[in-house]
C-alpha positions, 0 to 999 in steps of 0.5 A: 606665218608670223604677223609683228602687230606692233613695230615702229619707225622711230629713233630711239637711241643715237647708235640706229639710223637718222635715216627713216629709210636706213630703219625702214631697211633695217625693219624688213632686215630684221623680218627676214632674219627672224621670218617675219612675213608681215610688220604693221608700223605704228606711227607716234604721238608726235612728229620731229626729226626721230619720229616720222609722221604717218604721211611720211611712213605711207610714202616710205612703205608704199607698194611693200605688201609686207607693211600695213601702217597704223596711225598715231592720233596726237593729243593736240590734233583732238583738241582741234578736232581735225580728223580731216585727213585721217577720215581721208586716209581711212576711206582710201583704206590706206591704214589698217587702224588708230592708235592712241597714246595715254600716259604720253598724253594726259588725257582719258580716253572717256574724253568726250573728245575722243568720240570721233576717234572711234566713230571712225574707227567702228565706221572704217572698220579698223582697230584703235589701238591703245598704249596701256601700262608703263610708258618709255617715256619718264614724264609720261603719268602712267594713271591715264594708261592704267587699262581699266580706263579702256573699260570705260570706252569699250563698253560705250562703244561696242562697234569698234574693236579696242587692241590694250597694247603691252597688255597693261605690263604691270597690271596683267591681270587688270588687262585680262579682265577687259580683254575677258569681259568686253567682246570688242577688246584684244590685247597685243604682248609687245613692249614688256621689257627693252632690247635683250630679255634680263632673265629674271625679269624674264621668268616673271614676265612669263608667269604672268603672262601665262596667268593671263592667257589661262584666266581669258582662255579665248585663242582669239584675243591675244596678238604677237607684236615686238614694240621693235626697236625698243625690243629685239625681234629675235628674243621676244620671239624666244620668249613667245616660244616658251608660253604655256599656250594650246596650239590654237592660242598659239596660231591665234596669237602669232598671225590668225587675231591680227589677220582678222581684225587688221583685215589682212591679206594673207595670201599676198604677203605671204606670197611676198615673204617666199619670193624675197627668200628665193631671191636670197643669196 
């Protein structure tokens, strides 16, 4: 089985489709290409005509049981304090967690505006997930993503489960330091390099990882997640193929982590994935 924690929506690039129907169908394409049983789609920091809002997202994948979505909490949407509608989606258990943008965004995650976000979180029992390390984005400042600023809100808030997206690429082994010390944090592989995998950055990308994995040495910390479509399914999934990790890491990784703290139903979609395979020219 294979869970993708970590996928978006979004138009990146003017060659993928305007449509998010057309991606949303381009998504389960991929997943069945690659043998994909389950994709959580992670909306964004901000709402226009390429990056559908979470509203948007529910309706397109609504009665798919092979999607969970994660909502994006904008910056502006804190500032204002209006957690009305995400305490609404929360409680009808239509999302499987949160995710924050830092970097994107300049703000700490310390904010103690921020506080609401992971009451919520801790009270629903879903993950915040958090953007840590590079950014896509060229104006982004990168010092608010550093992961050691998720150390900061881990340790106020032991309830509530911390996911350090990107595993803080550069600063690997800053992220296994919070992922080792704090009990409520977890870290996710996605996003490390854009579409195809240049072979040098490639053989650094997983030294590093490897040295990552070994130094936290728990198989119940790390979640497999592409970032698609800034990165191909298909070579991140060659290149998770080729880590140095023990066979209950590897479980861990690719489906049995996110299973846990996403509060998954294994059994429905998995049972979804073999029926579109019968079905299947």
């Amino acid at each position: 089985m294979i869970i993708d924690c970590h996928t978006h929506l979004n138009r990146y690039e003017p060659s993928e489709p305007a449509s998010p129907a057309e991606r949303r169908a381009l998504l389960r394409g991929e997943m069945d290409r690659h043998g994909i049983d389950f994709a959580l789609v992670l909306t964004s920091y901000l709402v226009n005509d390429d990056r559908p809002g979470t509203a948007e997202v529910l309706e397109l994948l609504d009665g798919d049981p092979r999607f969970g979505v994660v909502a994006g909490v904008p910056w502006p949407q804190v500032e204002a304090g209006d957690f009305a509608e995400l305490r609404e989606l929360l409680a009808a258990g239509r999302l499987r967690g949160l995710k924050l943008y830092p970097g994107y965004a300049p703000f700490a995650l310390s904010d103690p505006r921020m506080r609401p976000v992971y009451e919520l979180a801790a009270e629903h029992g879903v993950p915040v997930m958090i953007h840590t390390g590079d950014t896509f984005a060229r104006q982004a400042k990168v010092k608010y993503a550093h992961p050691l600023q998720v150390d900061e809100v881990a340790v106020e808030f032991r309830d509530t489960t911390f996911v350090l997206c990107h595993l803080g690429n550069p600063w690997f082994m800053d992220a296994a330091e919070v992922v080792y010390k704090n009990e409520n944090v977890l870290a996710d592989v996605s996003g490390l390099t854009l579409g195809e995998w240049e072979p040098r950055f490639e053989k650094v990308a997983r030294a590093r990882l490897d040295e990552a994995v070994a130094y936290v040495n728990d198989p119940t910390k790390f979640l497999f997640g592409t970032d698609w479509p800034i990165s191909a399914m298909g070579g991140y999934l060659r290149f998770v193929a080729t880590l140095e990790l023990t066979p209950e890491e590897r479980e861990g990784l690719m489906w049995r982590n996110a299973a846990r703290i996403f509060r998954l139903d294994t059994g429905a979609f998995g049972a979804a994935g073999r029926e579109a395979d019968a079905a299947a020219p």
